[in-house]
C-alpha positions in Angstrom: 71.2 -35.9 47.5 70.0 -37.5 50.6 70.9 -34.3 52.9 68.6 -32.2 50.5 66.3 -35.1 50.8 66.1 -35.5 54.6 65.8 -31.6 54.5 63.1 -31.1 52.4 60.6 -34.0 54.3 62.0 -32.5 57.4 60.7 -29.2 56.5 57.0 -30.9 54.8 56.4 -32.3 58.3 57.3 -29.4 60.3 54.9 -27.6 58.0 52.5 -30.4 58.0 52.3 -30.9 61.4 52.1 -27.1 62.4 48.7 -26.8 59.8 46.4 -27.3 63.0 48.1 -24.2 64.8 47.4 -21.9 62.4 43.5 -23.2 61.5 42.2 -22.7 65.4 39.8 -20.6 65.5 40.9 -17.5 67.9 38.4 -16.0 70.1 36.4 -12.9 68.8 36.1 -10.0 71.4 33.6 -8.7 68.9 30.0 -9.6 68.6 29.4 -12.0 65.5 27.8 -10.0 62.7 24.0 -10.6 62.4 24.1 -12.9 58.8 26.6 -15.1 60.8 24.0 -14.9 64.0 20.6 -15.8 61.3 22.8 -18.6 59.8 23.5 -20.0 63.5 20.0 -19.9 64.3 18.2 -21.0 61.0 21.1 -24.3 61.3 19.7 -25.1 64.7 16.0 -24.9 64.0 17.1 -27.4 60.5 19.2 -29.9 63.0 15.8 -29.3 65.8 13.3 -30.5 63.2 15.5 -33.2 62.0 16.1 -34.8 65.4 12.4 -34.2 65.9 11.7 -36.1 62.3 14.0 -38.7 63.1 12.2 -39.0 67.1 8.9 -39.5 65.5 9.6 -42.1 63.2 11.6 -44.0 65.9 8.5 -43.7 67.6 6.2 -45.2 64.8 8.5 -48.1 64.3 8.4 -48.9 67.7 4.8 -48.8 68.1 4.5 -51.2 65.0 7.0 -53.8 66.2 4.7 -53.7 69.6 1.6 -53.9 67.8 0.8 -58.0 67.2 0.2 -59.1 63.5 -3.2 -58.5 62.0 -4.6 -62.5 61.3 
């Protein structure tokens, strides 16, 4: 039982620790077809306008903390 036993985890792991071989990405000699190209572009205008968002209201909270308190 524990020969069946060591062989079975000894096969999980082998398994387990080739997972990462076979989920890399290969390279693509052809061009990427255009939905895949619009998806690309439309995420990198949302993550633009959010880094944009998040600069401005960085900005506003740093113009308030240098503003002194209204007395």
């Amino acid at each position: 039982m524990k020969k069946l036993f060591a062989l079975l985890f000894a096969a999980v792991l082998a398994v387990s620790l080739s997972m990462p071989a076979f989920a890399q990405e290969t390279g693509q000699t052809e061009a990427a077809p255009k939905a895949e190209k619009k998806s690309t572009k439309k995420m990198h205008k949302v993550k633009k306008a959010k880094a944009e968002k998040k600069a401005k209201k960085e900005k506003k909270e740093k113009k308030s903390e240098e503003a002194p308190p209204a007395q």
